[in-house]
N, C-alpha and C positions, 0 to 999 in steps of 0.2 A: 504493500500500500504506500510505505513510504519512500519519498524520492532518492533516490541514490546521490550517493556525495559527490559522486563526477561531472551528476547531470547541471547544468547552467541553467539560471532562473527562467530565462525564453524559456525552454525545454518543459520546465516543471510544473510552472505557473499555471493554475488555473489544472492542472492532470486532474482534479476529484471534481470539475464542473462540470456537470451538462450542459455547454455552455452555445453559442452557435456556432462556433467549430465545430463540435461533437455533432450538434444536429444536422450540419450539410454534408458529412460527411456518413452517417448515418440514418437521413432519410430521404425518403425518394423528393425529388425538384417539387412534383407536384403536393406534397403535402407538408414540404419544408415552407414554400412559399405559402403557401395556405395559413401555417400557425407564425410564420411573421407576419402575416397580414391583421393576424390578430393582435398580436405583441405590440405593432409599430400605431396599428390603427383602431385598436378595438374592436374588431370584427366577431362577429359569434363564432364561437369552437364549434367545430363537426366532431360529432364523435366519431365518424369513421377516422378524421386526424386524430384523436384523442388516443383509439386503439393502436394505430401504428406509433404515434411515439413512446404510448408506454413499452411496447414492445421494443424498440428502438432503446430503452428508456433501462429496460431492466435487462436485455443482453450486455451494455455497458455494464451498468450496477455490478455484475455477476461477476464481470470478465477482471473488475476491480477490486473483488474479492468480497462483496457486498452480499448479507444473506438476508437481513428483512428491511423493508421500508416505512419510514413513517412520512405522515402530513404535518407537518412542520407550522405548528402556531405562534401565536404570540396575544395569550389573553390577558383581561386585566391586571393580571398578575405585577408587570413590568420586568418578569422576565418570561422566556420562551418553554415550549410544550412541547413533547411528543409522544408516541404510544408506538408499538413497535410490533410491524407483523411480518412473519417470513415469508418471501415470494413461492414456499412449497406448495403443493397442491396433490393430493393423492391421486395416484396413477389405476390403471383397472390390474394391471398385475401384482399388486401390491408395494409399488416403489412410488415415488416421489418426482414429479414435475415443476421446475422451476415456473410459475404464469404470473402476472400482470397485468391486467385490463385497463382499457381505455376509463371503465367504470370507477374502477378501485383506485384510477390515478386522479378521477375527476372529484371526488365525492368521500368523505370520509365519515363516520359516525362517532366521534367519542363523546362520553359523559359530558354534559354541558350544567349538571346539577354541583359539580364538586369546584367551580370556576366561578369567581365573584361576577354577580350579576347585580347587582342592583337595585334587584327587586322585580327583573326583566322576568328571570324565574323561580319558580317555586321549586325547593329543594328535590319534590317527588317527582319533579318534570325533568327527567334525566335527557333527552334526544336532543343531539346539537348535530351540526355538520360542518363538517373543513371542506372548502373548496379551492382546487388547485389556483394559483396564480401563476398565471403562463410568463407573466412581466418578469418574473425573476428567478435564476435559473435553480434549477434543483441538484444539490450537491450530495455529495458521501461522507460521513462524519462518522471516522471508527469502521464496522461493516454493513454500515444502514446508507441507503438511500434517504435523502432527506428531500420531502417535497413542501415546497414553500407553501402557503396556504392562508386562506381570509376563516376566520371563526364564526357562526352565528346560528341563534335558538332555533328550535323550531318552527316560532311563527317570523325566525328572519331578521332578527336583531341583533346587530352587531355586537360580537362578544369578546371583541379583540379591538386589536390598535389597527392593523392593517387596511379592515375594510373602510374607515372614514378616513384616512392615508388615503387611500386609491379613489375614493369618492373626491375629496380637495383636491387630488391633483386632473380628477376630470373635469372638476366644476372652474378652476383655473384655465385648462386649456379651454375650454368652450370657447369662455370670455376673452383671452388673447387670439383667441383666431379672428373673433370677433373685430376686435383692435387692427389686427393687422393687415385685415382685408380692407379696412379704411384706411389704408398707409398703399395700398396695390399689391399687396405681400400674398398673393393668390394661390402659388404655390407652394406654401405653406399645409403643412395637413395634419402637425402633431406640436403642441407645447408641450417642454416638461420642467418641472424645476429639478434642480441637481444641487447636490448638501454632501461636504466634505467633512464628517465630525470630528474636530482633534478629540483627543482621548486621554484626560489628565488618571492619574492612579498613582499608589503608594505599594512600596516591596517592603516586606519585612518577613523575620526567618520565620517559618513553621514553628521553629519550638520556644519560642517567644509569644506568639500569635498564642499556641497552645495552655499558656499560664493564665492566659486575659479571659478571662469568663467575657468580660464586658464587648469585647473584640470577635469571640463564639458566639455572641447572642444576636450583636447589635451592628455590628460591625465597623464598632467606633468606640474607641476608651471613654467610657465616663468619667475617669480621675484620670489625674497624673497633675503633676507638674513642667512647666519647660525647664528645659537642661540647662545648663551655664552657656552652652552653645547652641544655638537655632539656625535661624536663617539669618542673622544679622549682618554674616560678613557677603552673602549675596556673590559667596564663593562654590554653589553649587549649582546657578543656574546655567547651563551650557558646558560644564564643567566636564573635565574626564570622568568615563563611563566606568563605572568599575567594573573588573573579570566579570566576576558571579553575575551583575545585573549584565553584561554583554554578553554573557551565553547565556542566558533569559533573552535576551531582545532578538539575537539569532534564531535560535528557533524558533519563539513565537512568530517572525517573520518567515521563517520556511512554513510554518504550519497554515496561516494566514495566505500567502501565497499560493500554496495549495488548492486554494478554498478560492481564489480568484480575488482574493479583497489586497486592494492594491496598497497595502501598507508600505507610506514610503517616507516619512521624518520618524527619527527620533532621537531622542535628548533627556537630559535630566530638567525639572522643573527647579523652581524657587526653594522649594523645603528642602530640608533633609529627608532623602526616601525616596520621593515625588520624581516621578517621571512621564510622559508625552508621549502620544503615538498618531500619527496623522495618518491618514489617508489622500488619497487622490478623489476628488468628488468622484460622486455615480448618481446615475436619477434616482429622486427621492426615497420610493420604494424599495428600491435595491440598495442605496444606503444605509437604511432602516434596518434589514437583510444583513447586513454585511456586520452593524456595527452592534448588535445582536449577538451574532459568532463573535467578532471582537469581544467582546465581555467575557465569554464564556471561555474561549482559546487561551486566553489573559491569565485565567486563572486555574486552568486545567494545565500549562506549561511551565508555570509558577508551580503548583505542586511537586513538578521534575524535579524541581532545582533546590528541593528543600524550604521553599518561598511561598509566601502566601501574598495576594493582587489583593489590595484592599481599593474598592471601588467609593467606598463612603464619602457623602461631599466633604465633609468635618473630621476626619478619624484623630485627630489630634486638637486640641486646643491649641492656642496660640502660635498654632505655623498657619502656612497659607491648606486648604482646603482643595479639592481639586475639580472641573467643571467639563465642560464638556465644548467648543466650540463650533456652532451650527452655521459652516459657511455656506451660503442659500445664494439661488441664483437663478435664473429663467434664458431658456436656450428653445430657440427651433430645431426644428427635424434636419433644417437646411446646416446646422453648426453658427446660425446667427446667437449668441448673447446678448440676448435683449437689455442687458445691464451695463453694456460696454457704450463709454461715454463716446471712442473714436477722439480723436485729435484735435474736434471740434463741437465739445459737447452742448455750446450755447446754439449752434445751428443744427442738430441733431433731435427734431420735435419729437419720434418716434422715440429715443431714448428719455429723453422726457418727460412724457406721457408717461414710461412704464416708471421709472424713479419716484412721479408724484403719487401715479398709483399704491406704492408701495409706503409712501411718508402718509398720505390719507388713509394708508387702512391698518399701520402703522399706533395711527393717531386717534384714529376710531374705535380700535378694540386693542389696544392697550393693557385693557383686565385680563382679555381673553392671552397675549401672549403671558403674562405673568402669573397667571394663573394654570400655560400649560406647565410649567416649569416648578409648579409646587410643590414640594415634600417635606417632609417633618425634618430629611436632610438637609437639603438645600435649605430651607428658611436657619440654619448655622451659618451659611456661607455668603449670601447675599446682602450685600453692603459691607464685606468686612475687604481689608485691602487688597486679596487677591480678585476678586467679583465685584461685580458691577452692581447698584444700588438695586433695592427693590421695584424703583420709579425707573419707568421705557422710558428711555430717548433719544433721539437720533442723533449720531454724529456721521456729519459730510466732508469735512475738511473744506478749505480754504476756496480752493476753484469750484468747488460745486456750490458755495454757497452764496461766492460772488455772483455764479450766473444765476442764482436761484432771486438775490436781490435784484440784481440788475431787472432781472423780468417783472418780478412784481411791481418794482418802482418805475418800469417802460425807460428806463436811461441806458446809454451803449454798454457794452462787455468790452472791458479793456483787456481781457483775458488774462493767463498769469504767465509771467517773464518764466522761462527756461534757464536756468541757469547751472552752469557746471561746477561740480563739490572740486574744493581745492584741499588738499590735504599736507599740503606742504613738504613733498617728495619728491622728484620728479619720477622716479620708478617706480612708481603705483601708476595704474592704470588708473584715466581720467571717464570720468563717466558724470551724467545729466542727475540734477537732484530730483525725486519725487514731487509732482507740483502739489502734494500735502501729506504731511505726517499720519500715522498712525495714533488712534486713542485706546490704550486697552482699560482704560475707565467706562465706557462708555458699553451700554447693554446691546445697542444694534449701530454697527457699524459700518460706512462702506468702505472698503478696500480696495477699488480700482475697478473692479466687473462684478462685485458681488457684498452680498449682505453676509457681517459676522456677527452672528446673534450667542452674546457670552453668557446669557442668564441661563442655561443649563446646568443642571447636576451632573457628576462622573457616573453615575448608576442609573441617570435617566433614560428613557429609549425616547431615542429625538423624534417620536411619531407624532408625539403630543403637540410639540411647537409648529413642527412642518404642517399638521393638517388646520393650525388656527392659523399659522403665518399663509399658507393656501390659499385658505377659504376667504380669508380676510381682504385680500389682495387681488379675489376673485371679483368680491363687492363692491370695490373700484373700480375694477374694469367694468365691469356690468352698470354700471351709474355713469361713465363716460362714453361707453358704446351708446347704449340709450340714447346721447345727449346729441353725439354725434352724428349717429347714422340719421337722424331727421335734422342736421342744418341745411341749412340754404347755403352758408357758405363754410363749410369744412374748415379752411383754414383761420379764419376769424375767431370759429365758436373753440377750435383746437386753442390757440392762444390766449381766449379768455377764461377755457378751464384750466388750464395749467396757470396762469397769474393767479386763479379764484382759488385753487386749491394749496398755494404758496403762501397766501393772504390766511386763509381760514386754520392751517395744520402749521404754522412755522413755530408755533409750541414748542411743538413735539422736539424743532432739532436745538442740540445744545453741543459745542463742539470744546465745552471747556473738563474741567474737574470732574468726574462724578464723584469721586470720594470725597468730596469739601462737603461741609456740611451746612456751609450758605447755600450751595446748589441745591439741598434738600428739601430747603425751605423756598428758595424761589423757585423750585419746579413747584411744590403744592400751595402754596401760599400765592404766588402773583400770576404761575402759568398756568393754577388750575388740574396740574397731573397726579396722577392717582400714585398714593403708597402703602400698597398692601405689603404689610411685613413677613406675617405670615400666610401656613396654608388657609388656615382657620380663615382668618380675615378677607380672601380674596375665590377662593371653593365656588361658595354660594352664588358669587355674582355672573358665573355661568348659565343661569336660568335669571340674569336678566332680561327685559324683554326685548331687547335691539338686539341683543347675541343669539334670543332663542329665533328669531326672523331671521338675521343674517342665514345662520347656519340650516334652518329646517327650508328656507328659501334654496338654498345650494343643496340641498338632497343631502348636504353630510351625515348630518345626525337626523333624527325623531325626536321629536320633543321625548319621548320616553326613556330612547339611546342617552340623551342628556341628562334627564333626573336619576340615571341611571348611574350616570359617573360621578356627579357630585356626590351622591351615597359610598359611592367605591371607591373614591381620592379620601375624602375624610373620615371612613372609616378607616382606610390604611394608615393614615396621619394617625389618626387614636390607636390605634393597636401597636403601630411604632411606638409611640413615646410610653404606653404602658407599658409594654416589657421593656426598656429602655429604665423604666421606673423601678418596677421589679428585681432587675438586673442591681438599680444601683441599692437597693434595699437589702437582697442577699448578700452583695458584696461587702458592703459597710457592716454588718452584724454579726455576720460569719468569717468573715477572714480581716477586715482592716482593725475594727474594733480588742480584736483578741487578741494580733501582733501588736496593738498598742499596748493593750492591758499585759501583753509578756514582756515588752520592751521594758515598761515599768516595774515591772517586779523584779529584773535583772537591773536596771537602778537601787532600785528599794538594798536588793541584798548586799549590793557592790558599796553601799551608805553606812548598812550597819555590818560589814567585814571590815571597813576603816574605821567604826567607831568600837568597834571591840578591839581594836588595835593601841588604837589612839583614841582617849573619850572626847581629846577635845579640837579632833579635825570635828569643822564647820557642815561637811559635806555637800557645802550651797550649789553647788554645777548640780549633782546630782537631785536635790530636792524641788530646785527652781523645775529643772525636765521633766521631774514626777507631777509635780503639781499641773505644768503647762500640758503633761500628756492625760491626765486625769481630767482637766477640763474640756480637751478636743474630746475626747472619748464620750463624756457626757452628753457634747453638744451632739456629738455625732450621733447620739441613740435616739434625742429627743428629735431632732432632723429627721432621723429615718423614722418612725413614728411621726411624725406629720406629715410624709409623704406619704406614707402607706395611706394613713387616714382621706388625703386627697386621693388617692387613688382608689379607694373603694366606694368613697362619696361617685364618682362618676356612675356607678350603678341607677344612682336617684336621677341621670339627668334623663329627661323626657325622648329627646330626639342625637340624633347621630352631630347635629350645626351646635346644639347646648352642649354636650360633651365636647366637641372640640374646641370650642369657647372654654370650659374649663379646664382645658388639659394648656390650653392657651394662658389663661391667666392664672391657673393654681400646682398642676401639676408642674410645668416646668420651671415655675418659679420657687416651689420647695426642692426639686432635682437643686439647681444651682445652689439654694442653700444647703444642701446636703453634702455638694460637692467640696464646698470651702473648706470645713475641719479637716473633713479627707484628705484635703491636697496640702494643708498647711502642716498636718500631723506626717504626711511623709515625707515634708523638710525635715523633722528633728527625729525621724526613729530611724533604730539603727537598720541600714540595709539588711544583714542577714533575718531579721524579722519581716521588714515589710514583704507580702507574700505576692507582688507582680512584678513582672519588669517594668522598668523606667521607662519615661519620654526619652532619654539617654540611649537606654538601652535598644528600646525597639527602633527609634529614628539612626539609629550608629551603627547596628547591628547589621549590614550586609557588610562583607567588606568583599 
């Protein structure tokens, strides 16, 4: 199965995909071109193509050493599913035939009773169905065939991430076709958008990982303190790679490569630990696909190595956290980038158009991006110095902003001076400066041909942001097509929407500080934008009523697919932070508390062996640490005891939105007070008592 060490990545790349190599060279013209005509166009699947490619489909699998296949989900859960069946089949003479149906590829049946729904179904309503997704290809992972797949009930309800993924990215191209037919863009016959996710994560050893209950449960230390050493000297970001992490990053990229996922940066990040893994964008869906396996490949290659991939946005206090970057972007079938400004982005209407499309709908649903991005994680991580604040905003940089005024204000575009970096060498090569800097403060940014949206978590699946960043930008288009397709004069009503919508959304862009905390206040205070901090606070407004139109207008969601997920995000919110709770209650009672209380009795005797000695040493070092560890101890019981107490009060609250409201204001506010004795009593006890490894220990410990 695995690539031999001679073979060169050409060679290897992509060997376990069913990819469209595999299919031209494995199925007949007329029915290859038939399921790209579906892939490229949407076209309805024939099941008589359905039955040859499984065919086609499971002599590969076999020949690859593959014995059963699954349909490959991805349901609420936010991570991926599969159920696993052997291509056998019994023969009339009593042996065994390898089959695969067109049926069996199309169509799947697993339990949909045991997968959060929302209330979509009732527990005894077990019939769901997976259906294949032809858009993205079907790979081998271990001896299984893995077939990509949309979720949903039996009366049809989306029960996964995928299927409103693929619905936004239809309801998007509609409306750009729409657009670009008013530009002459005729031959044009598919929009897609394309998302390159960087991939932040933390390495630390197995048997380190192993001592942390808190890290087993949660997957994030509730205690610790920071080391003498952090990130401070800002000597690990780009830094040599060490061995151990470099034969980690080697084969997670063979095995990734494999798999067709174009893994192509990597580096050490900001922390200590912390490290990056980028990708080469891919259309949406197959992004989504790809960085899915990322997650999973991450941490199953980490185990090789002795290592465990902590994906947690927060797994440490006081370093940087780790996020996910969603670089988003809109391309035709033809290889146009509709986000590419060209040379002359002030005479460029069509680019334009689609920019302002994106700052109005940007600016219009605002909750809706921040709200795809919510988890009990991520709300650690947003607004602290490595992440963008909880408040969207757009930054454009300098040139795009000039021409953005120049038009509102009808005055010429002086455009911006090119000018070449001098470096004061002459043996450096001379090259042109960037006509604008990069902000990685800022939550949605552009970058030259594409949007980099930073408010993701490490452990999110980016399906969340792409189907509301989609849908949202579908809305605009559909509000300017409208406006457009009935002028009189095209070009007139084009230059008065683009001024009106510069006028009406220039809120939204801010190209200064986000981490300042003026900017906090005058984004909500003078500009009016929304700052939901956490998930609790921002859930709900999902089922507002401009979101619940936007979205059941685009066919993405049901009004019901949506009361369905605000039930499903805030009850995972609550069930996070209650064992999160739990976690820190058994850990403070049973093991911090009674290496305190033995630290102090090895005080206590070590006071009166020198006062049997001598009656009249003072013993004060030792009584002063008795006293100060007897009263952390205290504190720390009466702590845990009133977290407990808030934690069991959440029983009394009526609905799922009350609960997370007081897991919001009571439970995580007793956690922190819990955590303080905790982490101040493991400054002064002696290490061979305290019973975890260190912030030290676990961020130092690869070497």
């Amino acid at each position: 199965m695995g690539a031999k060490s001679t073979e060169s990545v050409p060679e290897y790349f992509g060997c376990l995909v069913f990819d469209d190599r595999v299919m031209k060279a494995n199925l007949s013209a007329k029915v290859y071109q038939s399921l790209k005509k579906t892939i490229d166009e949407g076209a309805k699947l024939d099941i008589g193509v359905a039955n040859a490619v499984a065919s086609a489909m499971r002599d590969w699998a076999v020949a690859h050493g593959a014995t059963h296949y699954t349909h490959w989900f991805q349901p609420l859960t936010g991570i991926t599913a599969e159920k696993h069946d052997s291509f056998i089949s019994p023969s009339p003479d009593g042996g065994v035939i390898m089959e695969f149906s067109g049926k069996e590829l199309i169509k799947g049946e697993p339990d949909a009773s045991s997968f959060p729904s929302g209330g979509l179904r009732a527990t005894f309503e077990a019939r769901g169905y997976t259906a294949w997704d032809p858009t993205s290809y079907a790979f081998i992972k271990g001896k299984t065939l893995c077939i990509p797949t949309a979720f949903c009930s039996y009366g049809g309800e989306a029960l996964d991430k995928k299927t409103p993924l693929l619905r936004s990215m239809q309801a998007l191209n509609k409306q750009a076709l729409r657009i670009l037919k008013l530009f002459g863009n005729e031959n044009v016959k598919c929009v897609r958008t394309s998302v390159g996710p960087e991939q932040e994560y933390f390495l630390i050893t197995k048997e380190m990982y192993d001592q942390r209950p808190d890290l087993r449960f949660t997957g994030r230390t509730l205690f610790g303190t920071k080391p003498p050493k952090g990130q401070e000297m800002d000597d690990h970001y780009f830094g040599v790679i060490k061995p151990r992490v470099a034969a980690y990053m080697e084969e997670l990229n063979e095995e990734l490569w494999k798999l067709g996922i174009l893994a192509k940066t990597e580096h050490n990040e900001v922390a200590p630990a912390q490290h990056e893994l980028a990708p080469i964008y891919a259309t949406t869906n197959i992004a989504t696909d790809h960085n899915q396996l990322t997650m999973e490949i991450m941490q199953k290659v980490a185990a090789k190595h002795g290592l465990v991939c902590l994906l947690h946005e927060k797994p440490f206090a006081g370093v940087n956290g780790s996020g996910k970057h969603n670089n988003w972007s809109i391309s035709t079938d033809t290889g146009v980038n509709l986000l590419s400004p060209g040379e002359t982005p002030y005479e460029n209407a069509q680019f334009l158009l689609f920019l302002c499309a994106v700052i109005k709908a940007v600016d219009d649903y605002q909750d809706l991006l921040r709200l795809a991005v919510a988890t009990a994680g991520n709300d650690h991580r947003l607004g602290a110095n490595e992440a963008p604040p909880a408040v969207v905003s757009i930054f454009l940089g300098d040139e795009l902003n000039a021409v953005l005024e120049a038009i509102e204000n009808d005055t010429p575009y002086k455009g911006t001076e090119v000018t070449q970096m001098k470096l004061g060498v002459n043996v450096l090569p001379k090259f042109n400066k960037d006509t604008t800097d990069r902000n990685r403060t800022s939550p949605f940014a552009f970058t030259g041909n594409k949007f980099e949206f930073r408010m993701l978590g490490s452990s999110n699946s980016i399906a969340c942001t792409n189907i509301m960043l989609n849908s949202a930008v579908a809305e605009s288009l559909k509000i300017y097509a409208d406006r457009l397709e009935g002028a009189e004069d095209f070009e007139t009503a084009l230059h008065e929407m683009i001024k009106k919508t510069i006028k009406d959304h220039k809120r939204i862009i801010f190209n200064g500080n986000g981490y300042d905390d003026s900017w906090i206040k005058e984004a909500t205070e003078k500009r009016g934008l929304l700052n939901y901090r956490t998930t609790a606070d921002c859930m709900p407004h999902l089922l507002d009523q401009k979101n619940v139109d936007m979205l059941t207008s685009h066919k993405v969601f049901t009004l019901a697919e949506m009361k369905s997920r605000v039930d499903i995000m805030l009850e995972n919110y609550c069930k996070t932070v209650v064992i999160e709770a739990n976690t820190m209650i058994e850990m403070a009672k049973t093991q911090i508390a009674p290496a305190i209380e033995g630290y102090a009795a090895e005080l206590a005797k070590t006071a009166a062996a020198k006062k049997a000695v001598d009656a009249s040493i003072a013993c004060a070092y030792e009584k002063g640490l008795v006293k100060k560890l007897s009263d952390l101890a205290d504190s720390i019981a009466v702590k845990a005891d009133e977290l407990e107490k808030a934690v069991i009060a959440l029983a009394d609250c009526e609905d799922i939105i009350k609960e997370s409201e007081a897991i919001r204001d009571t439970v995580l506010t007793k956690m922190a007070e819990l955590r303080l004795p905790c982490d101040e009593a493991e400054k002064v006890t002696s290490k061979k008592y305290w019973p975890y490894p260190t912030y030290g220990d676990l961020l130092f410990g690869v070497r």
